[in-house]
C-alpha positions in Angstrom: 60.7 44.2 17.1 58.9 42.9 20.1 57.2 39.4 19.8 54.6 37.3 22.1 55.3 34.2 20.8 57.7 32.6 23.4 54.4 33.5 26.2 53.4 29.6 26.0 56.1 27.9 25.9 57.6 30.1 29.3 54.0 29.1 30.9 54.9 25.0 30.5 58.6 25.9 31.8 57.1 26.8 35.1 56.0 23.3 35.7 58.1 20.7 37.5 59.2 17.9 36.2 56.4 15.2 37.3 57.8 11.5 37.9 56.1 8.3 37.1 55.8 6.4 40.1 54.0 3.1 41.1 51.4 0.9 43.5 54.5 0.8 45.8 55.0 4.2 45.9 51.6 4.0 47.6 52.5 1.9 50.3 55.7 3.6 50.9 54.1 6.9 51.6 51.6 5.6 53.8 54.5 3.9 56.0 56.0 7.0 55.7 53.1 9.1 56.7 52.2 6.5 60.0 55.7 6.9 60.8 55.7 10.8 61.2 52.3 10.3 62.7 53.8 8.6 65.3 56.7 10.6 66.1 54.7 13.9 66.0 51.6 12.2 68.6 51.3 15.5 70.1 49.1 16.6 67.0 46.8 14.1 67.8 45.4 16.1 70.4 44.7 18.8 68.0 42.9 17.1 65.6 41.2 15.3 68.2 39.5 18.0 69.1 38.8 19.7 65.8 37.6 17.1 63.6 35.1 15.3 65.5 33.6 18.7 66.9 32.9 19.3 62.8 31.3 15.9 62.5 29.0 17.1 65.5 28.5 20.5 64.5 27.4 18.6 60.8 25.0 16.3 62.9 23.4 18.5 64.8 22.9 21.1 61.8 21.5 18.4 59.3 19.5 16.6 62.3 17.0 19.3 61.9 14.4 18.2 59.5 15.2 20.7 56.7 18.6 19.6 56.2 18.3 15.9 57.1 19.0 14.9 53.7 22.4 16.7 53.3 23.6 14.7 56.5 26.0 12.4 54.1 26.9 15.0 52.0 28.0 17.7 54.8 29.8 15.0 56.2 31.0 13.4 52.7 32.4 17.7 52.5 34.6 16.6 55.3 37.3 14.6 52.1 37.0 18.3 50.0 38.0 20.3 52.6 40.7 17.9 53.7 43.4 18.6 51.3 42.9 22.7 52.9 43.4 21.6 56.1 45.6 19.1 55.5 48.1 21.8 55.0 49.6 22.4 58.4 50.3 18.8 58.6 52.6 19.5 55.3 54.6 22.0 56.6 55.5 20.1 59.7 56.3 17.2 57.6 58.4 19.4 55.3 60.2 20.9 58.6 61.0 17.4 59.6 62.4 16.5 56.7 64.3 20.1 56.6 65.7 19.3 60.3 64.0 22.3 61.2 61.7 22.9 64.1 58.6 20.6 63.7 56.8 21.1 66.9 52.6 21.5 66.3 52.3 25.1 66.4 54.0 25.1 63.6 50.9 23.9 61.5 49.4 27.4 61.2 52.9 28.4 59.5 51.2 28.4 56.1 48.4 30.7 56.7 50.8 33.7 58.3 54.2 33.2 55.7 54.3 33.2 51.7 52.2 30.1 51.0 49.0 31.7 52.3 47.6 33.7 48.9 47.9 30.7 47.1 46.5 28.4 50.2 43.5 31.0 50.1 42.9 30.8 46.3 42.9 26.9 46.4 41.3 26.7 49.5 38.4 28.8 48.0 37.9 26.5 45.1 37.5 23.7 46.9 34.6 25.6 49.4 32.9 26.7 45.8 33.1 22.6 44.9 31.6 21.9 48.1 28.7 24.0 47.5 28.0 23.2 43.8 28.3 19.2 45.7 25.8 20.3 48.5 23.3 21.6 45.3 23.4 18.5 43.3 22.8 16.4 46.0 19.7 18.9 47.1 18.7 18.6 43.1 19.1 14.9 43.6 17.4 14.1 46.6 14.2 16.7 45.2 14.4 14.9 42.4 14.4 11.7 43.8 12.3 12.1 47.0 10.6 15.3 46.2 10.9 19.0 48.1 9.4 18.1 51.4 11.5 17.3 54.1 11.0 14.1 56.0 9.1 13.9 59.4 12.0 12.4 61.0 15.2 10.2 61.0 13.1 6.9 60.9 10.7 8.4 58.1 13.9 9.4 56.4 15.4 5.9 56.8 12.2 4.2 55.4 12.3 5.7 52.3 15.5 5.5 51.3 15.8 2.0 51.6 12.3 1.2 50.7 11.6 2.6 48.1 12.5 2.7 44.6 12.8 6.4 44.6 15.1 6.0 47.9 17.4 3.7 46.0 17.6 5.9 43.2 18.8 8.4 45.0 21.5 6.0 46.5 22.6 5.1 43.5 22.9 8.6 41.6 24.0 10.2 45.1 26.8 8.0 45.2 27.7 8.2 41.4 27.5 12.3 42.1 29.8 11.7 44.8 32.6 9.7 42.7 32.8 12.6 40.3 33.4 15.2 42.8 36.1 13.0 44.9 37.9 12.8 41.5 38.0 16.0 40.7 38.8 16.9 44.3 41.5 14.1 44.0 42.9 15.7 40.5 42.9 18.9 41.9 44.6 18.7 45.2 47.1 15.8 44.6 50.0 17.6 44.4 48.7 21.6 44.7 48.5 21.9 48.3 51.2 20.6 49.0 53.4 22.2 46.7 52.4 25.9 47.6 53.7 24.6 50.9 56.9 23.6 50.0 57.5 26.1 46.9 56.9 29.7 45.7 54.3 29.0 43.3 51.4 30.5 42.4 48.1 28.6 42.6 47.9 28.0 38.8 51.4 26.7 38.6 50.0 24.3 41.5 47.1 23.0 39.8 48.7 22.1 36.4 51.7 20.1 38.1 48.7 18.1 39.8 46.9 17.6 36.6 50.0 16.4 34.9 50.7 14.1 37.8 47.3 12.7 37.2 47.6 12.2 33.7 51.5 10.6 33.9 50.1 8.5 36.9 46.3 8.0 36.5 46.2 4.3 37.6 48.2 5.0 40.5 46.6 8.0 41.4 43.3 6.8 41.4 44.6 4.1 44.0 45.5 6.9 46.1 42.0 7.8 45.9 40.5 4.5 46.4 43.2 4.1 49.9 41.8 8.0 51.3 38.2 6.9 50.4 38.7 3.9 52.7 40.6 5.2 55.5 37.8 8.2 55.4 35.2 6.4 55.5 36.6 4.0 58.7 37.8 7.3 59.8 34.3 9.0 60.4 33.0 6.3 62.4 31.6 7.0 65.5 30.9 11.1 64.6 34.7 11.1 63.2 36.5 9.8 66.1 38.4 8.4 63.7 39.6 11.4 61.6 41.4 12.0 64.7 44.2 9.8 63.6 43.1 9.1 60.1 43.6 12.5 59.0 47.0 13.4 60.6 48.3 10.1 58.6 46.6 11.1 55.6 48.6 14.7 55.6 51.8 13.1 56.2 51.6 10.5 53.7 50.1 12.8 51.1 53.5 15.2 51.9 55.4 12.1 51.0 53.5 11.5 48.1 54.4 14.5 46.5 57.7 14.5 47.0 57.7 11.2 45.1 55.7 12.7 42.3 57.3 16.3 42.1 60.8 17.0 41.1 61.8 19.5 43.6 
């Protein structure tokens, strides 16, 4: 007699084992990660290029009058899409560490090989967080400031930072903000990298990152707290920045998991 009962319990065997780690587990993946950066330089002239040209493309779009308010958050959309793009710098990090050929071009692998449906699936979750981001902070700001758009930078300037409506919209912005880094912090921990390194599907990828949250939550959210800093130094001057900021952050997040993630 046929029976559904074992279903469950073969749905948690899928998982990895997930490690505790610690606050110098942090720091070791970050040496880690600035150490591949430099040994790989030649990728800095990739995302030179690429990152920087978005910050532009976000300027010049939200510089019109309409979208002036979603300036921050088109720009703040740069740390939700990073873990996507973030990808290629994994599997040249994991081909490193395989002894295998690690030279740049190799940073499209994912998208052509067996990693790319689930790469696509999570990638497409994060674009539909970016947009349910971009509408709260539309809902915010209308709520805040009202529907009309402002006159220009300076009127835009004056009353968000004059006004109590302006710093309303600071505060709950920023608040609206915190809750969809975590969530883009829970979900992409371990996911992206692991459909890099390992035939998984993308649901298998997102629960070994929420149980590496849950075993690890201080730790993790220090992980945060380190990419929100080294983002937000990184998109100075229109992104510049990222150029480097990024690249380090892949490698080190590669590391990371590997700590985290019983292979």
């Amino acid at each position: 007699m046929r029976t559904h009962a074992p279903a469950m319990p073969h749905a948690a065997a899928e998982l990895p084992e997930v490690r505790q780690i610690h606050t110098a587990d942090l720091r070791w993946a970050l040496a880690q990660g600035w150490r591949d950066l430099m040994h790989k330089r030649s990728d800095l002239a990739f995302a030179g290029l690429i990152y920087p040209l978005v910050c532009l493309v976000a300027a010049y779009v939200s510089f019109n009058q309409p979208l002036l308010p979603l300036f921050f958050p088109l720009v703040a959309g740069l740390s939700i899409a990073g873990p996507a793009v973030a990808s290629g710098f994994y599997e040249i990090a994991r081909r490193e560490e395989e002894g295998l050929d690690a030279r740049w071009p190799h940073f499209f692998d994912p998208l052509s090989g067996r990693s790319r449906e689930p790469l696509v699936t999570l990638a497409a979750a994060l674009g539909l967080l970016w947009l349910v981001w971009l509408a709260v902070a539309w809902a915010i700001y209308s709520a805040t400031l009202g529907d009309a758009p402002p006159a220009g930078i300076g009127d835009f300037l004056t009353r968000l930072l004059t006004t109590r409506e302006g710093w309303t919209l600071i505060v709950a912005g920023n608040l609206a903000g915190f809750v969809f880094a975590l969530v883009t912090l829970i979900f992409s921990v371990v996911s992206f990298p692991m459909v890099v390194d390992q035939p998984v599907d993308a649901g298998v990828a997102l629960r070994t990152s929420l149980a590496a949250f849950r075993r690890n939550q201080r730790v993790v959210l220090g992980w945060g707290l380190r990419v929100a800093v080294l983002l937000a130094v990184g998109t100075l001057l229109f992104g510049v920045g990222l150029a480097v900021v990024l690249p380090w952050l892949g490698y080190a997040t590669w590391h990371l998991y590997t700590r985290l993630v019983v292979r």
